[in-house]
C-alpha positions in Angstrom: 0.0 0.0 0.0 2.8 2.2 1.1 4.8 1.8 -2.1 1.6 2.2 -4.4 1.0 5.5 -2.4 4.6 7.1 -3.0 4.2 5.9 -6.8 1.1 8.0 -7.1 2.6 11.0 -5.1 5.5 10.9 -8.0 3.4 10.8 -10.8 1.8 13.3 -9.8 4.2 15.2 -9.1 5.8 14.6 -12.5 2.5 15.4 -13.9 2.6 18.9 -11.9 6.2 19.4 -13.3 5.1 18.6 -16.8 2.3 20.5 -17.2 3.9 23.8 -15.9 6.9 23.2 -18.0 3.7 23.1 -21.0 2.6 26.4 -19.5 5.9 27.7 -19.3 7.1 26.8 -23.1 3.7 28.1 -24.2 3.5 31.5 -22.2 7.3 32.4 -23.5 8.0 34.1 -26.8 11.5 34.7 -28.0 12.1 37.4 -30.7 15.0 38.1 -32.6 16.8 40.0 -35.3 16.1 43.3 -36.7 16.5 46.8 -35.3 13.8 48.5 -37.3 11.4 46.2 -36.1 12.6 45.9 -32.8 10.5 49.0 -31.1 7.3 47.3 -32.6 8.4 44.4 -31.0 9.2 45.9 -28.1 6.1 47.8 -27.2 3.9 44.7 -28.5 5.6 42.6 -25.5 5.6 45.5 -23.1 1.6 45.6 -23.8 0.3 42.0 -24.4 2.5 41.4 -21.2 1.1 43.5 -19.1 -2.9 42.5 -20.4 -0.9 38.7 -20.1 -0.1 37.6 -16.6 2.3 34.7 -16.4 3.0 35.6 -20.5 7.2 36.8 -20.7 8.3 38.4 -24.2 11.8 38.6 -25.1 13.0 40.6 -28.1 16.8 40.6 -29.5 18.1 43.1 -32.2 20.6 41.2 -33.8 19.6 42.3 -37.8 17.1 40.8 -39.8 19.7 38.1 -41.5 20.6 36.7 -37.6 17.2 37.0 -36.7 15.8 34.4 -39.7 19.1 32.4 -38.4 17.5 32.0 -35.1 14.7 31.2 -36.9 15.7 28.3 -39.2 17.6 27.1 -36.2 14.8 27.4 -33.9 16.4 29.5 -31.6 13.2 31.9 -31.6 9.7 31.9 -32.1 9.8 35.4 -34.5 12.2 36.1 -36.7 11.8 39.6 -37.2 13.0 41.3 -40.3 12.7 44.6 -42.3 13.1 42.4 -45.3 11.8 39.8 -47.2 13.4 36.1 -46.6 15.9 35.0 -49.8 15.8 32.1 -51.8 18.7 30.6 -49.7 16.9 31.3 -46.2 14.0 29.2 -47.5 15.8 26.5 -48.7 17.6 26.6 -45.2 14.9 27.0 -43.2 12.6 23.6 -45.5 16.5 21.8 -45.3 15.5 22.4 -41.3 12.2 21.4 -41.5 11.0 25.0 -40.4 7.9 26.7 -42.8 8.0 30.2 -42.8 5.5 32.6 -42.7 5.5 36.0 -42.9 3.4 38.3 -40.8 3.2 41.9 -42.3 3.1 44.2 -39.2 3.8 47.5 -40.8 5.2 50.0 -43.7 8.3 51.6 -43.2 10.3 54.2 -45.1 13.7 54.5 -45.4 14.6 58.2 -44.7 18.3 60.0 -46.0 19.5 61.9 -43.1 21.4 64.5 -42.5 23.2 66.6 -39.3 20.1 69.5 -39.2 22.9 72.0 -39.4 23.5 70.9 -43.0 21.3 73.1 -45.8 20.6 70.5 -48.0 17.3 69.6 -48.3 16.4 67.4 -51.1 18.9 64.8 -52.7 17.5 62.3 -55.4 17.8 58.4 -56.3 20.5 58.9 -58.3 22.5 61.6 -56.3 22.1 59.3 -53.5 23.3 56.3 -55.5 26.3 58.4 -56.6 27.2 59.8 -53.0 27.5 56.1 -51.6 29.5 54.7 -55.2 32.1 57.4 -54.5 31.2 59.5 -57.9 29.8 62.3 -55.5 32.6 63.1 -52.4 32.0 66.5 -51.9 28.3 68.2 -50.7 29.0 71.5 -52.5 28.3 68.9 -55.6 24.8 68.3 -54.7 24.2 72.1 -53.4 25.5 72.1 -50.0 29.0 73.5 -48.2 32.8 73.0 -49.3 32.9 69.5 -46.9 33.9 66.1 -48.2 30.7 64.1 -47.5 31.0 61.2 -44.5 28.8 58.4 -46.4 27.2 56.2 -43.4 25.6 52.9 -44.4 23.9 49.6 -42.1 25.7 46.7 -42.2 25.0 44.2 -45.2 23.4 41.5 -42.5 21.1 44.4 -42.3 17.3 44.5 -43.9 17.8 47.9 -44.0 21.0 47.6 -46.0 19.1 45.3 -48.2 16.1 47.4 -49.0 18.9 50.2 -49.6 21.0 48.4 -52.4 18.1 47.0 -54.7 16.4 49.9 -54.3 19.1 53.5 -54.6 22.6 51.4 -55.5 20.8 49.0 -57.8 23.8 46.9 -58.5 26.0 49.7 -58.2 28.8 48.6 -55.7 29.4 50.9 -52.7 32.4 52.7 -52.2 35.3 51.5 -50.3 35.7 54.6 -47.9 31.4 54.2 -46.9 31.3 53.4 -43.3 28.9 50.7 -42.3 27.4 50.4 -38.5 25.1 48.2 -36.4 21.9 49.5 -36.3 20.0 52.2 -37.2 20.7 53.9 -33.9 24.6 53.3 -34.4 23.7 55.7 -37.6 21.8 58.3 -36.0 24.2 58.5 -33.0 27.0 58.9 -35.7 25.2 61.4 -37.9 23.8 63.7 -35.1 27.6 64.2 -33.9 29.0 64.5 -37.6 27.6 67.8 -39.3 29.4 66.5 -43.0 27.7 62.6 -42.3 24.9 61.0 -44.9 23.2 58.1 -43.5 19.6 56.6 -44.0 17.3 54.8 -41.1 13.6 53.4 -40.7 11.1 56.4 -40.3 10.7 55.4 -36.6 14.8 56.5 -36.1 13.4 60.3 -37.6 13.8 62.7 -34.7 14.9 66.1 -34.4 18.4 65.2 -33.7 18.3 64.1 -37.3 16.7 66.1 -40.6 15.3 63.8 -43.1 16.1 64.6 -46.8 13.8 64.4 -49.8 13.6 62.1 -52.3 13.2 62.7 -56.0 11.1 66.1 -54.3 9.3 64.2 -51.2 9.4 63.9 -47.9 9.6 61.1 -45.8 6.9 60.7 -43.8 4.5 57.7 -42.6 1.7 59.7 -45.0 3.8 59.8 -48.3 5.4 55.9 -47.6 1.2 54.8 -46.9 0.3 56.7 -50.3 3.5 55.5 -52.1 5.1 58.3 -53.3 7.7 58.0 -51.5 10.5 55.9 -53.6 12.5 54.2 -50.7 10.3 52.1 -48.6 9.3 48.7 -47.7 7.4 46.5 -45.4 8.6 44.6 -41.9 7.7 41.5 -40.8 7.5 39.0 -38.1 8.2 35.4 -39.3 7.1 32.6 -37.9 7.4 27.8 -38.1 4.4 27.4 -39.7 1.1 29.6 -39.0 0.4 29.7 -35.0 -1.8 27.5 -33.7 -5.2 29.6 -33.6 -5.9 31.2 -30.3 -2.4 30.6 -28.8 -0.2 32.7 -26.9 2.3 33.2 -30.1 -0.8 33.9 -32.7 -2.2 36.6 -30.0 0.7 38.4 -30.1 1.9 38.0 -33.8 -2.2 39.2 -34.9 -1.6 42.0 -32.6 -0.4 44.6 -35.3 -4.1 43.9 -36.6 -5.9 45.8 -33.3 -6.7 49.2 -32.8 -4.0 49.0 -29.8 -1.0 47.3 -32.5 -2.4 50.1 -35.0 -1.6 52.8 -32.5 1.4 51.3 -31.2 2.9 50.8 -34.6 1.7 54.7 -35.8 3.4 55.8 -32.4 6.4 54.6 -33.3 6.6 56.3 -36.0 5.9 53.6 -38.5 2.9 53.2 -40.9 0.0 50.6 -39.4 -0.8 48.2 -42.5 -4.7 48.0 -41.9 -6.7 51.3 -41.6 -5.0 53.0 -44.6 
């Protein structure tokens, strides 16, 4: 009797140890990769985890390429990236048995910028293109002062980077002497403190340490990128293994961007919300 007794009490208590290790695995979400997306990530865990007791959210900005790593190597649950996945991270990711999907949870442009102490205001696709080959070194060539131009760029892991070299260098190599960073704050840091710098970041980086130059004659703003007209801009995503499980922890939170709270979270940010416009 005795021994039947303490093999119930350990079953059940292996029971009790599975099921809140079920809990546990289900109430914990682990984001990774880019740093344009990262502030929507960021105040979408702040928020579902404060309406979610129990729920933790965890959100690394590694760039877009590590973060669909993590992904294929299921090392997250949300690969989140300012670009769309390559050929090669598919055939990784089926190789891995992982199915992506991508989540849409915003527009974003991606805004030149200049130190607001610099008087040029507009620069277009090809000017642009030209500053970062090395044809253009010098702003007085594109209407500004006598001051050899400091030509800031993301690093090529990045989705920003990416969206930057299909769309302004189209094929055009850049030039050796272009500095690349980490992130789109490494840029604004660097351009804020460099009155002769050019960089470019995510419309949600646009502050008034920074001025954002027109494009082909218009300006970057979330109203232009929503419309269109402005050339340089893309959408982010959160990608997930396969399409959550309806109802779940991980498809609350990746659906979120689709509620008046994720549109106003997203539009606070700076960003364009993907469903009232």
């Amino acid at each position: 009797m005795m021994n039947t007794l303490r093999t119930m009490v350990v079953s059940a208590a292996v029971m009790l140890v599975s099921s809140i290790m079920t809990v546990s695995a289900q109430d914990e979400i682990v984001i990774d990769g880019s740093t344009t997306v990262g502030p929507i990530a960021k105040a979408f865990a702040e928020y579902f985890m404060d309406e979610n007791e129990g729920v933790n959210v965890t959100v690394s900005e590694s760039g877009s390429g590590n973060g669909i790593k993590s992904l294929i190597n299921g090392d997250c649950d949300i690969g989140q990236s300012s670009r769309f996945m390559t050929d090669g991270e598919f055939a990784a990711a089926v190789d891995n048995g992982v199915t992506p999907i991508a989540h849409v949870v915003a527009l974003d442009g991606i805004a030149p910028v200049v130190h607001p102490a610099n008087p040029v205001q507009e620069l277009s696709l090809d000017e642009l293109r030209d500053i970062y080959a090395g044809k253009i070194r010098n702003w007085r060539e594109v209407g500004g002062p006598d001051r050899e131009i400091v030509a800031i760029s993301r690093d090529t892991n990045s989705g920003t980077y990416g969206v930057w070299s299909n769309v302004v260098m189209r094929g055009t190599d850049m030039a050796s002497h272009v500095e690349y960073v980490g992130s789109n704050g490494a840029i604004r840091s660097r351009v804020k403190d460099t009155k002769a710098a050019l960089g470019f970041v995510g419309l949600g980086f646009l502050d008034r340490a920074l001025k954002g130059v027109k494009v082909n004659g218009v300006e970057p703003t979330p109203a232009t990128t929503a419309t269109g007209e402005f050339p340089i801009a893309r959408p982010l995503f959160f990608f997930t293994d396969g399409y959550p499980e309806l109802g779940s922890t991980l498809h609350r939170f990746v659906n979120l961007y689709q509620t008046p709270t994720g549109q106003q979270l997203v539009e606070g940010l700076g960003f364009v919300p993907v469903t009232h416009y």
